[in-house]
C-alpha positions in Angstrom: 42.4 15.6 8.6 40.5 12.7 10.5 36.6 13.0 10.4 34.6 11.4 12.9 31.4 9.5 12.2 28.8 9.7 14.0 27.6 6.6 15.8 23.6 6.8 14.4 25.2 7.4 11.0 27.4 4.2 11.1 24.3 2.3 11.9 22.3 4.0 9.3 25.0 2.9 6.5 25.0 -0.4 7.9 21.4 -1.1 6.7 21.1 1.6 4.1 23.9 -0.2 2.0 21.5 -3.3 1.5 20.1 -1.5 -1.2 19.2 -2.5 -4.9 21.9 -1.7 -7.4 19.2 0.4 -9.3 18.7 2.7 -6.6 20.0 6.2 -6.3 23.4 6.3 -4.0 25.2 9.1 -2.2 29.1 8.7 -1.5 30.1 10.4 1.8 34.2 9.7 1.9 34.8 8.3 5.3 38.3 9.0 7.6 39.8 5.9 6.1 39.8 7.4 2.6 36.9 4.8 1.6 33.8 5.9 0.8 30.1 5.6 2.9 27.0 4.9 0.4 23.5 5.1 1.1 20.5 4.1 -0.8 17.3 5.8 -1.1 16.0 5.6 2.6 18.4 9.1 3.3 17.2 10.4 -0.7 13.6 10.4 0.8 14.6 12.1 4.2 13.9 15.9 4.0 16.5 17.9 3.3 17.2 19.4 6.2 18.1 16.1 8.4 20.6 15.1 5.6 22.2 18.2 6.3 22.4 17.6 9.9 23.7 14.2 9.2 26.6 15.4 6.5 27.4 18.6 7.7 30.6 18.0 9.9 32.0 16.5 6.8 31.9 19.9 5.0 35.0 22.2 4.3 35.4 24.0 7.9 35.9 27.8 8.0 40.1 28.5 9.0 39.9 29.2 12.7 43.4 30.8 14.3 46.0 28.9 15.3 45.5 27.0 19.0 47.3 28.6 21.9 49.6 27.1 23.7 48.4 23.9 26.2 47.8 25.5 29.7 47.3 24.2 33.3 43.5 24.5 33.5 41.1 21.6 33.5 39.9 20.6 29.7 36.2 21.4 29.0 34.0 18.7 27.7 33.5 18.1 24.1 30.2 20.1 23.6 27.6 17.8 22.8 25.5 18.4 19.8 22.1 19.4 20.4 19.2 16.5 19.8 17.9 16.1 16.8 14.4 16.7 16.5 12.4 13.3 15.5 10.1 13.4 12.6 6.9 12.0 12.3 6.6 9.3 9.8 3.5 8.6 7.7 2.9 5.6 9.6 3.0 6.8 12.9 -0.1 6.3 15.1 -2.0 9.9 14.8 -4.6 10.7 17.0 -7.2 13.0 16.4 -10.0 14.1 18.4 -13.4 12.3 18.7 -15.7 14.6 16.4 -12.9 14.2 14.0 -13.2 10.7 14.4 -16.4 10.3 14.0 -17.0 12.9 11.1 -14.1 10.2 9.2 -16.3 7.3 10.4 -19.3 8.9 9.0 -17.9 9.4 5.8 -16.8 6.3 5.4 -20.2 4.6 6.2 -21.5 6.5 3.4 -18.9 5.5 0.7 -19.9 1.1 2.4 -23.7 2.3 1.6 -23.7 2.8 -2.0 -22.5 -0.8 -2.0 -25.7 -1.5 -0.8 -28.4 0.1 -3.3 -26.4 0.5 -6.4 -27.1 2.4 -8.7 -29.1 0.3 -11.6 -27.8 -3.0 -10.1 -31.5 -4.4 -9.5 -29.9 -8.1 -8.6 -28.1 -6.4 -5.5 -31.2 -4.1 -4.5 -33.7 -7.7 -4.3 -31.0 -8.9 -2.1 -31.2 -6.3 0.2 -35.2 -5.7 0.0 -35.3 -9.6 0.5 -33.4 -9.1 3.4 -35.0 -6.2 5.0 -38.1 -9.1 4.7 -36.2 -11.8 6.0 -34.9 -9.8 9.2 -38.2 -8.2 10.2 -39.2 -11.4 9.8 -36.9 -13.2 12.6 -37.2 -10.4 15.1 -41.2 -10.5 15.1 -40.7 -14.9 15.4 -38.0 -13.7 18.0 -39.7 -11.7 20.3 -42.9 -14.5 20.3 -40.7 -16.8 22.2 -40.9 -15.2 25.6 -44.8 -14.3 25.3 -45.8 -17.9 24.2 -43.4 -19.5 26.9 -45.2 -17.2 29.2 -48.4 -18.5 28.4 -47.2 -21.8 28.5 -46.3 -21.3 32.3 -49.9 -19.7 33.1 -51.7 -22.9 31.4 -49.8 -25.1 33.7 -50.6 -23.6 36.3 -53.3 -25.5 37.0 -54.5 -28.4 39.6 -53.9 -31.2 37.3 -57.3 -33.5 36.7 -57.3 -37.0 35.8 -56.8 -38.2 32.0 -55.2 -34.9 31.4 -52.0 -35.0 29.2 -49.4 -32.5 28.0 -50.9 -32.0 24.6 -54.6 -31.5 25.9 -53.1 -28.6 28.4 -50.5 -26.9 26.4 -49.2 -29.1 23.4 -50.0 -26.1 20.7 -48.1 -23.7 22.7 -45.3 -25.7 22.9 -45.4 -26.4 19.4 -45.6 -22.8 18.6 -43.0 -22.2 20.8 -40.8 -24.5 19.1 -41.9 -23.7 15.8 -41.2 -19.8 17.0 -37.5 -20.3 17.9 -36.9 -22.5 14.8 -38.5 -20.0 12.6 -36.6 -17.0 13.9 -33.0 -19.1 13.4 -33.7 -19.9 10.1 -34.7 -16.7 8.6 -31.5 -15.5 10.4 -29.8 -17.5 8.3 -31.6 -17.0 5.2 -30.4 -13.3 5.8 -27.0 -14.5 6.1 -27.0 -16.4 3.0 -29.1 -13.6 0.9 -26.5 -10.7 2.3 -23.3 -13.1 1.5 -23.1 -11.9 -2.3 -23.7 -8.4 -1.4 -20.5 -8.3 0.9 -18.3 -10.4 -1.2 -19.3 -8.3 -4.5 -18.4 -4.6 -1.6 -15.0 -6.8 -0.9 -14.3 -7.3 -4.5 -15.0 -3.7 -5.9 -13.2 -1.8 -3.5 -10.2 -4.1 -3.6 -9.9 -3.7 -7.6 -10.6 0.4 -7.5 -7.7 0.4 -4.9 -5.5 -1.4 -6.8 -6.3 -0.3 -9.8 -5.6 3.6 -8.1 -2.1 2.2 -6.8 -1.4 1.1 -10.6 -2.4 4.9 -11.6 -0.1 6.5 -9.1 3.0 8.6 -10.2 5.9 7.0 -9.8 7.2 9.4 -7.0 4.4 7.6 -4.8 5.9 4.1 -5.5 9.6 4.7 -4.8 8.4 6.2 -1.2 6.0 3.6 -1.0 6.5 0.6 1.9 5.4 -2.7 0.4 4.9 -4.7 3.7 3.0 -2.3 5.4 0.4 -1.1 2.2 0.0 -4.9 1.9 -1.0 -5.1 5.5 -3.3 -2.3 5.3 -5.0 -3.1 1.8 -5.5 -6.9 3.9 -7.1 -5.4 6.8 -9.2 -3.1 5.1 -11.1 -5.2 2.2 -11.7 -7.4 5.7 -13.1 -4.6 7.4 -15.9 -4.4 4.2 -17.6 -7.6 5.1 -17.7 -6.9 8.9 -19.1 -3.6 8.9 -21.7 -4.3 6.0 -22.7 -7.5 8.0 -22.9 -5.5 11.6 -25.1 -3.2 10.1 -26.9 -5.3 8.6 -27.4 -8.1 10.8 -26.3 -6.4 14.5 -27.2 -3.0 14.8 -30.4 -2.6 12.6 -31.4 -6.0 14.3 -30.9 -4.8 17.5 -32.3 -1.5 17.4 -35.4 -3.6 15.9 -35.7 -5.7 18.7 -35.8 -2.8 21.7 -38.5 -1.0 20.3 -40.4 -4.7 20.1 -39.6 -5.5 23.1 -40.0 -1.7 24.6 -43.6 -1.5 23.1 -44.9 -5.2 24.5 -43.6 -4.5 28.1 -45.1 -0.7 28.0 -48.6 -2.7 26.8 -48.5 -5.1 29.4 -46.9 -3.9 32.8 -47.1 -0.6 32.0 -44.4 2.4 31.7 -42.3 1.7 34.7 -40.8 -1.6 32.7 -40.4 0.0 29.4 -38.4 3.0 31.3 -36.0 0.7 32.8 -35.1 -1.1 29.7 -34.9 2.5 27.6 -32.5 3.7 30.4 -30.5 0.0 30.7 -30.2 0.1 26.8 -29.1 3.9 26.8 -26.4 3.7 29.7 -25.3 0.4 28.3 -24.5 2.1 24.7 -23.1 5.2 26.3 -20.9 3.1 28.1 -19.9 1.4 25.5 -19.4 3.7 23.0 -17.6 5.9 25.0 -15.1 3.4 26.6 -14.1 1.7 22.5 -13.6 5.6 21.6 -11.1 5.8 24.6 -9.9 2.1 23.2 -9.6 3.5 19.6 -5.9 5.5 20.3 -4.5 1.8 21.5 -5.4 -0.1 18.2 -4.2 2.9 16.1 -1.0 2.5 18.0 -1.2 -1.4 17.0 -1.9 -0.8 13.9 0.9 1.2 13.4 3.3 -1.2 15.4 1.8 -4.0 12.7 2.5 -2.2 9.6 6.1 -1.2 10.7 7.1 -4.9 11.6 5.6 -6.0 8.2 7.3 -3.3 6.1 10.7 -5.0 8.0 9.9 -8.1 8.1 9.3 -7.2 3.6 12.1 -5.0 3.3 14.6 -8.0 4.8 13.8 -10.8 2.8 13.5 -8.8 -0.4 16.9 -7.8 0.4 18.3 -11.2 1.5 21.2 -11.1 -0.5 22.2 -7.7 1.4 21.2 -8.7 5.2 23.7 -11.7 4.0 27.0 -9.7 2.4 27.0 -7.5 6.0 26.0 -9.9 8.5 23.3 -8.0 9.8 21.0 -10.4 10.7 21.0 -9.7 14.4 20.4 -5.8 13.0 17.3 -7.2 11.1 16.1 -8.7 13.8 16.2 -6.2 16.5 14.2 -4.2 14.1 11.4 -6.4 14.3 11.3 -7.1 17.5 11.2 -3.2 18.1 8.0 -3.0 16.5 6.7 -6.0 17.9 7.5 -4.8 21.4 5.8 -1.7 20.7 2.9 -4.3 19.2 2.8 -5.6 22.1 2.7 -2.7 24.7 -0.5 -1.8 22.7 -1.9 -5.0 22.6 -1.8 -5.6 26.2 -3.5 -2.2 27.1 -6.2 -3.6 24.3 -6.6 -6.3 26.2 -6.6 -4.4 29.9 -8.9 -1.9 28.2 -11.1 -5.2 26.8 -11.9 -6.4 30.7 -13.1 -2.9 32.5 -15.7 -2.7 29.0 -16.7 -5.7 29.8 -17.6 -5.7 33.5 -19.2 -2.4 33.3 -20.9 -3.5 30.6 -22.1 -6.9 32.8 -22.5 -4.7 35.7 -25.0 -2.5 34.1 -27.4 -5.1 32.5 -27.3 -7.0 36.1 -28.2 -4.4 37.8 -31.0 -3.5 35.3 -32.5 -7.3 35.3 -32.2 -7.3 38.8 -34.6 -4.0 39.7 -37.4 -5.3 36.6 -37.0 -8.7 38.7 -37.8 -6.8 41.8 -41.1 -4.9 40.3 -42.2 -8.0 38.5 -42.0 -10.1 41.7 -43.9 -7.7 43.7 -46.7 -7.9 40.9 -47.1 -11.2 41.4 -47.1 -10.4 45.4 -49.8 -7.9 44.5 -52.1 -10.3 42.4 -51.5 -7.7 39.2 -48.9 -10.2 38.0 -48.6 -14.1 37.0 -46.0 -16.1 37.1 -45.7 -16.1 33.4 -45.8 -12.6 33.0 -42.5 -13.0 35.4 -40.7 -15.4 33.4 -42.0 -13.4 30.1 -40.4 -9.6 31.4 -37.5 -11.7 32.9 -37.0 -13.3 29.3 -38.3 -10.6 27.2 -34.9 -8.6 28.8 -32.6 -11.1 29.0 -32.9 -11.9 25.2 -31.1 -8.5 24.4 -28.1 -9.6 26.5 -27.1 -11.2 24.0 -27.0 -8.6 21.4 -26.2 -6.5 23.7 -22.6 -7.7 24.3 -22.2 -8.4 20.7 -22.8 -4.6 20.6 -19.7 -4.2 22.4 -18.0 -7.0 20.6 -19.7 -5.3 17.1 -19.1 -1.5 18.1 -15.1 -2.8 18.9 -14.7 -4.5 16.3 -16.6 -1.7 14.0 -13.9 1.0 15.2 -10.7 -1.4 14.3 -12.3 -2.2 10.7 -13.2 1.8 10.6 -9.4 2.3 11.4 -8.6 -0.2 9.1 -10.8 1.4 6.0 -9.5 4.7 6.7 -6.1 3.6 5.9 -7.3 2.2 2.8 -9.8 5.1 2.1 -6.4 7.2 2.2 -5.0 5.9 -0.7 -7.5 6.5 -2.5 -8.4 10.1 -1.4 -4.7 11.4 -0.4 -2.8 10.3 -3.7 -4.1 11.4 -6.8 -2.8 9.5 -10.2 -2.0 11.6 -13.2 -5.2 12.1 -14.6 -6.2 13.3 -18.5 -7.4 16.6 -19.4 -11.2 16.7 -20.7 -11.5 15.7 -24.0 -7.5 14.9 -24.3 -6.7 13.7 -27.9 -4.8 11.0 -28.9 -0.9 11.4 -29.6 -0.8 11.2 -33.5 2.8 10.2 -34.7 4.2 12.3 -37.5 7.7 10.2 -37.0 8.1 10.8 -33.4 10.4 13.7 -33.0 10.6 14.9 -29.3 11.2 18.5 -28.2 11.9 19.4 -24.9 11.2 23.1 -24.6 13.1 25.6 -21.5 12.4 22.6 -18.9 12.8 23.0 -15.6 12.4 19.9 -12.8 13.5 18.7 -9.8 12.6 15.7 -7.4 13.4 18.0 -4.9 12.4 22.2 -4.8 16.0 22.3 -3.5 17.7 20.4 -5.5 16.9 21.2 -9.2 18.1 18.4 -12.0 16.9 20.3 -14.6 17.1 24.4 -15.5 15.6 25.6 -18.9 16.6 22.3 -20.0 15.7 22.6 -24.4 17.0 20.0 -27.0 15.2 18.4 -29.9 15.3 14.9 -30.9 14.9 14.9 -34.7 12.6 11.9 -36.1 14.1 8.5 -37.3 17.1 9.3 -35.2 19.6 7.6 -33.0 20.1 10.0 -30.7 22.8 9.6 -27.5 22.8 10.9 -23.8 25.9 11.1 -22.1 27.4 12.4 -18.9 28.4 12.6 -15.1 26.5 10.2 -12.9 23.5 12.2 -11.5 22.9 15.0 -14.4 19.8 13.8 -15.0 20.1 11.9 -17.6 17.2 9.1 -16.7 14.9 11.9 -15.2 14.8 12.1 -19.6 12.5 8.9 -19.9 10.5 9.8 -16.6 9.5 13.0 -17.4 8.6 11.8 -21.1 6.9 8.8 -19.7 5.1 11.2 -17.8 6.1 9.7 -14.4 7.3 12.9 -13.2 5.2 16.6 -14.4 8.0 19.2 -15.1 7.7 22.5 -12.5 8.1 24.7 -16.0 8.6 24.1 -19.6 7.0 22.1 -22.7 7.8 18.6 -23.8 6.8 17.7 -27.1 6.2 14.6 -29.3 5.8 15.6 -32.7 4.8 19.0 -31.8 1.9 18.0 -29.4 2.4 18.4 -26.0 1.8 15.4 -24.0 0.5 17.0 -20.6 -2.5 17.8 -23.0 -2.5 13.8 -24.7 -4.3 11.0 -23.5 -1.9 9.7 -21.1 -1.8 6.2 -22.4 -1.5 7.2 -25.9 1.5 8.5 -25.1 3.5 5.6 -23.1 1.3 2.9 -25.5 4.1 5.2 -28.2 6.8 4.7 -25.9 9.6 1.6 -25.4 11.8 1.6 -22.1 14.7 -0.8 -21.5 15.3 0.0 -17.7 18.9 0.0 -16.2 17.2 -2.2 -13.1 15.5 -4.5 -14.9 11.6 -5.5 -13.2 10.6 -9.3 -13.8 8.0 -11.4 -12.3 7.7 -13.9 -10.2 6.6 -16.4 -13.1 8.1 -18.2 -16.5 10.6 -16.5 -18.6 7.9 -16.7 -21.2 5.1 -14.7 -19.4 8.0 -12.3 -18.7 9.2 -11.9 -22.5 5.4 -11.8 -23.9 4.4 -9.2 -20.9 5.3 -6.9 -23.9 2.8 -7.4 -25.6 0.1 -10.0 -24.1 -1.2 -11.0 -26.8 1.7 -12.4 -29.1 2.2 -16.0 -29.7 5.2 -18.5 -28.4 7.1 -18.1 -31.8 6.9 -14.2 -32.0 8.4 -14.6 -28.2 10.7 -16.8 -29.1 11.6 -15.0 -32.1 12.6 -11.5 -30.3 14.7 -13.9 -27.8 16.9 -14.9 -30.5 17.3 -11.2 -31.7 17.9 -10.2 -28.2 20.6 -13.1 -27.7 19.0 -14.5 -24.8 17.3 -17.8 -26.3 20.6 -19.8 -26.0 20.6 -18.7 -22.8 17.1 -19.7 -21.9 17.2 -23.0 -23.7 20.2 -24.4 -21.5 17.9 -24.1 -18.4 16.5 -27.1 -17.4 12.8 -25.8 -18.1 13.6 -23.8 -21.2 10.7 -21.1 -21.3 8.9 -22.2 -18.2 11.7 -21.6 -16.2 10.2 -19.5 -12.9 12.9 -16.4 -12.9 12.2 -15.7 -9.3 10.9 -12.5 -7.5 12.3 -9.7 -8.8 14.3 -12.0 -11.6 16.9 -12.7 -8.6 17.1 -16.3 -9.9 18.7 -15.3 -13.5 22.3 -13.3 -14.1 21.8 -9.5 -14.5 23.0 -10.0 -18.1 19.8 -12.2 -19.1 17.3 -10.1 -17.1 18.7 -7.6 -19.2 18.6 -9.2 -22.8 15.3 -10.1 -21.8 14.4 -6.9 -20.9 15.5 -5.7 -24.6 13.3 -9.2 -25.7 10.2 -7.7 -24.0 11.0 -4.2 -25.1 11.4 -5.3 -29.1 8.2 -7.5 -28.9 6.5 -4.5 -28.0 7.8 -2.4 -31.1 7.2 0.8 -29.6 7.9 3.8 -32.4 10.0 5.5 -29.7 12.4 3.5 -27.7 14.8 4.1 -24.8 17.6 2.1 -23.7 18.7 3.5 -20.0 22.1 1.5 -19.8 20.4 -1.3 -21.6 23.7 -3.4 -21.5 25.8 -2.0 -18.6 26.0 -5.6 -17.0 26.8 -7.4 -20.4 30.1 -8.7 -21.3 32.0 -7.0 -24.1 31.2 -9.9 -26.6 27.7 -9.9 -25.8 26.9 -6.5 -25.7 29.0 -5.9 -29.1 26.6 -8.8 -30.8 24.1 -7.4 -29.2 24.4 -3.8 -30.6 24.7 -5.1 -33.5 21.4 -6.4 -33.6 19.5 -3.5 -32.1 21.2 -1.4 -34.9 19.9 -3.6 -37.3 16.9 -3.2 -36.3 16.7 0.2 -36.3 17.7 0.4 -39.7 14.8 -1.7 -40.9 12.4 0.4 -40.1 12.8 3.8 -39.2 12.4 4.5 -35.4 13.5 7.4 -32.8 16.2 5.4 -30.2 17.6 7.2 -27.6 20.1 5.6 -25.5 21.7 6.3 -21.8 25.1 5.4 -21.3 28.2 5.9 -19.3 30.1 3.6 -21.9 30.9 5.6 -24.5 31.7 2.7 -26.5 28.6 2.1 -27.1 26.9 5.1 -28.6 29.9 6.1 -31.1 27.5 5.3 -33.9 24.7 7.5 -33.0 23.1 10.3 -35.3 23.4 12.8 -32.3 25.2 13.0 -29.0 24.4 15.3 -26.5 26.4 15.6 -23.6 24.6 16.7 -19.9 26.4 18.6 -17.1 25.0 20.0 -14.3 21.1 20.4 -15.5 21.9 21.8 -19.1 23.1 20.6 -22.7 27.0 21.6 -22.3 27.4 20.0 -25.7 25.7 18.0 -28.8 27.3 16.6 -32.0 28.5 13.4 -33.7 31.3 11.4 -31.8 34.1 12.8 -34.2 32.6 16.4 -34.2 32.8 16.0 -30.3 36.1 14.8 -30.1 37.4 17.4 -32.3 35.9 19.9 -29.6 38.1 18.7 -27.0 35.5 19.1 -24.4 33.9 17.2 -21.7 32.7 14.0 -24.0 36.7 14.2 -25.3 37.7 14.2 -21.5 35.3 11.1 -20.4 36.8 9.6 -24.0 40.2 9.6 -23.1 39.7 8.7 -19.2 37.6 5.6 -20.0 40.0 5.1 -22.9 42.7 5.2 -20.4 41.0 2.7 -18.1 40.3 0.1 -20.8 43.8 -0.1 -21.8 45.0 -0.4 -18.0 42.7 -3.0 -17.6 44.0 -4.9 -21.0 47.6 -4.4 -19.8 46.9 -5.6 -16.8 45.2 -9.1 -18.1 48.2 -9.6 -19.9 50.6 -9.1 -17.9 48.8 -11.8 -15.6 48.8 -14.1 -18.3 52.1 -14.1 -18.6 
């Protein structure tokens, strides 16, 4: 029977294939007998659109037999109905404006506390100094105008002989001088006091949000999309700075300087002046305000756009190798320039948007300097009004154009670091890290024995891995897991490690539960040599000693030569301080693995797991290997469980058990099980079977 594959699944397995070994893989046989993988992009799709990608492939109820070919015109292949698109966690949102600004609110409150701390009397000076340093400029700032006014007035005068510039108005002109000098440098004063009180905001909410992605459950970090959370952790701590400094130094100044300004022109010229500034300032603001809000929907689109093309952009040179194997570059590329076009559609209405704000915005403060021009010429007209008092209204106005259209600038700019903070707000506030129960002891270990009691779990409600799962690991033990690919037999360490809460059920250490232990008691108890072995981007030492930080170069050194890696290491041109690469990708998957045990024995954990520890090991080095791990073990007495598909390698264990769809299906010692002649006998003799073909076939090609 041929089976057709559909064109958008093709081009799904042509970029889900470039996948990490380490990830989980489905296997969808294709008409050519072959078989389709995909990596963890279609794991993480919801359930329902796997089905609608896999369900042609499934067993077909019989249908009668076709009747004979007739005369009539063939019907068209019905065509199958759309697929509805889902929206993704990083598509733009919009929301409506009170939600907006209730979000905007909110977070304005969280930015405040960074500016009176609580018991942090160095920060609250600063900002008490700085209250006193910008009350301060704005009083020097608004002299300007009224001593350049009377500067006009005094020369305004038939000049009489001997008379000279200083006799007439040289301490005006100083004053005026000294005025404008005076209110620029306690502007910058304020700049300099308020610089450690942004920087400190910048640094404390960058550490709390990475130390809250650290917390998160691991279920958050295999979902997770490095390029765009990097983006977005970027653009928000920049956001901090701006919005404390706008505040600070825009807004409150502004706001400052109207009412000044407000109160001198009511005092001198009367209500008429005052009322036409109040109502310029108010239309100018509603204006504004109202046009950015409209704005906002075009940089959350941007924003998205950016995030996607960076989580690309990430995804494709962390998975080189891959984009390499397939020839996909083109693929890659007209990914990115997807986003980027949609980046662009959104920045060009940004920019549209940008020039009708700001000729309304000029428009409206024209128009406004133009009628107090009008009334303050036809004072001077009347006799009710000097010269000066003209140049002083005129001045006394057009000083707040220029905070005025930085309050466009500041309110735009305000809403994208808004935007931006939200995003990283989100992390904080929508995923929640594993947290300890009050007053949660400490795991005490009696020998570590681990009991896992009627569990039942699954990454998926559908799609149970576990179901009244109950074993017990006996103390001291080397204790083996064996089985068909996909029975769960990692989930083990997550669930222990307590990456993953179980939906039902106990698990036990030493009779104590540990979803009522501290939390890092219990993993500080626990050793894990990952399948997919993680490795910084720094020296092979760092990476060894990241075990335990603390130990010295011999005690590194030391576990290298028990792990059989120092040979290894000390043929590299660099020794130790050889950089492995990101991700290790510069060192064979044998030594990240050996140095993964390395790391793993420096720690020396009570409780260790080995999760295919040596699947990509030669034979010789995994037997020598072994043989040092089960040394180890022997001299002092730990609780070892291993993972395996090579059943080679756990014929020596105290305990066996063997998993099968969700459930124990069988436990014993490697004779006891082979003498049951069940499923570990069958996966004996088929990998038995293997081996030898593959010996038989060596030699035959050697001869």
């Amino acid at each position: 029977m041929r089976l057709v594959v559909p064109l958008n699944l093709c081009h799904n397995v042509a970029r889900l294939t470039a996948r990490p070994s380490g990830s989980a893989r489905l296997a969808v046989p294709s008409h050519r007998g072959s078989f389709i993988t995909s990596g963890p992009y279609l794991a993480r799709r919801p359930l329902g659109a796997q089905t609608r990608y896999f369900q042609h492939l499934s067993q077909q109820p019989q249908q009668p037999p076709p009747s004979p070919p007739t005369e009539s015109k063939p019907t068209p292949p019905k065509q199958p109905a759309p697929v509805k698109k889902k929206t993704s966690s990083d598509d733009a949102v919009h929301i409506t404006v009170a939600e907006q600004r209730r979000k905007d609110w909110n977070i304005i409150k969280r930015l405040s506390g960074n500016l009176w701390p609580k018991d942090d009397w160095s920060t609250r000076s600063r900002v008490i100094l700085g209250v006193g340093l910008l009350v301060s400029a704005k009083l020097l700032n608004v002299q300007v105008p009224l001593l350049f006014k009377q500067v006009i007035d005094v020369l305004n005068v038939d000049p009489t002989a001997g008379s000279t510039v200083w006799i007439v108005a040289g301490s005006l002109i100083t004053g005026y001088g000294l005025a404008r000098i005076g209110a620029t440098l306690f502007g910058e004063l304020l700049n300099a006091t308020f610089a450690k009180v942004g920087q400190h905001a910048i640094r404390k909410v960058a550490r709390d949000t990475f130390e809250h992605l650290l917390n998160l459950d691991l279920k958050f970090h295999l979902s997770r999309q490095t390029g765009g959370l990097t983006r977005a952790i970027d653009r928000g701590t920049k956001g901090i700075t701006f919005i404390l400094q706008a505040i600070m130094f825009r807004v409150v100044p502004t706001a400052l300087e109207i009412s000044l300004v407000c109160g001198i022109l009511t005092y001198n010229f009367g209500w008429n002046f005052a009322a036409i500034t109040l109502v310029t300032m108010a239309a100018y603001t509603w204006f504004t305000v109202r046009t950015t809000a409209w704005r906002t929907r075009f940089r959350r689109e941007a924003n998205a756009a950016d995030n996607k093309a960076a989580t690309v952009a990430v995804d494709s040179l962390i998975n080189y190798e891959a984009v390499k194997h397939f020839n996909n570059e083109p693929y890659e590329i007209a990914q990115y320039d997807k986003h980027l076009a949609t980046y662009e559609k959104a920045a060009l209405k940004i920019a549209t948007s940008l020039a009708y704000l700001n000729s309304g915005q000029n428009v409206i403060f024209s128009s406004a300097l133009t009628a107090m021009m009008f009334l303050a010429a036809q004072g001077v007209i009347n006799g009710t009004m000097t010269v000066g008092d003209l140049v002083m209204a005129n001045q006394l106005v057009f000083q707040l154009s220029l905070p005025l259209n930085f309050l466009g600038t500041i309110y735009r700019e305000m809403r994208q670091s808004l935007l931006d903070l939200e995003i990283l707000f989100n992390l904080q506030t929508q995923h929640q890290p594993p947290l300890d129960k009050p007053g949660a002891p400490a795991l005490q270990l009696r020998g570590g024995s681990i009991r896992f009691d009627k569990v039942n779990f699954g990454y998926h409600p559908d799609r149970p891995i576990f179901k009244d799962m109950s074993f017990t690991i006996p103390a001291g033990k080397k204790v083996a897991f064996v089985g068909p690919s996909g029975c769960g037999k990692s989930t083990i360490v997550r669930l222990l490690f307590r990456f993953y809460e179980p939906s039902s059920g106990r698990i036990l250490i030493d009779d104590q539960d540990v979803e009522e232990l501290q939390l890092r008691s219990v993993r500080r108890a626990i050793g894990v040599v990952p399948q997919d072995t993680p490795l910084f981007h720094s020296d092979i030492l760092h990476n060894v000693r990241y075990g335990r930080l603390d130990a010295t170069d011999e005690e590194v050194v030391e576990v290298a030569k028990k792990a059989h890696v120092h040979e290894a290491v000390m043929r590299l041109p660099d020794g130790y301080a050889t950089k492995v690469g990101e991700r290790g990708l510069m060192i064979s998957g044998g030594e990240k693995q050996r140095l993964a045990v390395a790391r793993v024995l420096l720690k020396d954990p009570p409780i260790l797991f080995f999760d295919e520890a040596t699947s990509a090991l030669d034979a010789h080095t995994e037997s020598e290997l072994m043989r040092n791990i089960n040394s180890l073990l022997q001299e002092k007495a730990r609780t070892s469980i291993f993972i395996a598909h090579r059943l080679r390698t756990v014929v020596e264990a105290d305990l066996i058990f063997v998993l099968n769809n969700g459930r124990i299906v069988e436990q014993g010692t490697h004779e006891e099980l082979m003498r049951a002649g069940g499923l570990y006998h069958s996966m004996w003799v088929e990998q038995a079977s293997h081996l030898e073909y593959d010996v038989t076939s060596s030699t035959e090609k050697a001869v």
